[in-house]
N, C-alpha and C positions, 0 to 999 in steps of 0.2 A: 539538476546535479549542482551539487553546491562543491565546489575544492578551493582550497586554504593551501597555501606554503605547497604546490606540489599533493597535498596531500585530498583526498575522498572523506567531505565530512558530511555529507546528505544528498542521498540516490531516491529518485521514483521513479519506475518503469512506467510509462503509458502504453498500455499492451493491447488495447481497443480506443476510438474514437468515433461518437456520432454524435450530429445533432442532438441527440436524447441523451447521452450517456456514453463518459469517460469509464475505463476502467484501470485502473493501476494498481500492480503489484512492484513486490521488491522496493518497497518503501526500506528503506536504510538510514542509522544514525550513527556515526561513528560515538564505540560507548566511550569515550572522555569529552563528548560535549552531550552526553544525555544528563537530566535533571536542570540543566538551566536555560529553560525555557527555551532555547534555538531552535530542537525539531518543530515544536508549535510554528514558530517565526516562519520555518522553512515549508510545513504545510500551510499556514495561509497564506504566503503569497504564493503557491503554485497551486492552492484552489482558487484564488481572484484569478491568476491566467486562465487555468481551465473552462473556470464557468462564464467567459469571456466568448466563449464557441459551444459549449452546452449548458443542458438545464442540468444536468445532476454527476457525481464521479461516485465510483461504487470501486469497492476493495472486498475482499477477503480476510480474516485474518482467521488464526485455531483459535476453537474454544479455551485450551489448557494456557496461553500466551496474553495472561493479562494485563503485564505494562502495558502491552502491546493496544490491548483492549480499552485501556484507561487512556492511552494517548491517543487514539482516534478519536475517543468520546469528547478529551480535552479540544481537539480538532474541530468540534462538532459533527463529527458523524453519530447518525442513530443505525442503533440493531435491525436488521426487516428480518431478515430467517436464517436459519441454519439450512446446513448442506450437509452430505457425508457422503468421504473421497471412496472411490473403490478402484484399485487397482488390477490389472485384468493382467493376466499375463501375455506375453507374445504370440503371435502365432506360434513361431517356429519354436517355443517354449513348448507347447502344449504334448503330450503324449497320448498316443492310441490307445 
């Protein structure tokens, strides 16, 4: 987590940890510091930390979300595969 003046300017959730493989969501960039280069800044040095205690960090991102896409890439992350989410309803949703 990166904060300026009081203020939330770059979030990542580590939401799994192992020897093999970090995983992080809720990557965040406050949008009046996107385009100049700072979220890159603020992903490599908290991929040098990570890979400091593992070999690889793996994320998420949507297909349809492609700054999103081009900023990981810029990051160095590579594509391995796709997913697709399915939402199930509750139990106590369900009807007889």
């Amino acid at each position: 987590m990166v904060v300026e003046n009081g203020l939330l300017v770059f979030k990542a959730d580590v939401v799994s940890r192992t020897p093999e493989v970090i995983y992080l969501e809720g990557v965040w960039l406050r949008d009046d510091c996107r385009n100049k280069n700072l979220g890159t800044r603020f992903m490599s040095e908290l991929m040098r930390r990570l890979l400091e205690n593992s070999r690889s960090v793996c994320l998420l991102v949507n297909e349809t979300n492609e700054w999103a896409q081009r900023f990981y890439r810029k990051c160095g992350f590579h594509f391995r595969a796709t997913y697709e989410t399915i939402f199930l309803p509750r139990k106590e949703q369900i009807q007889n």
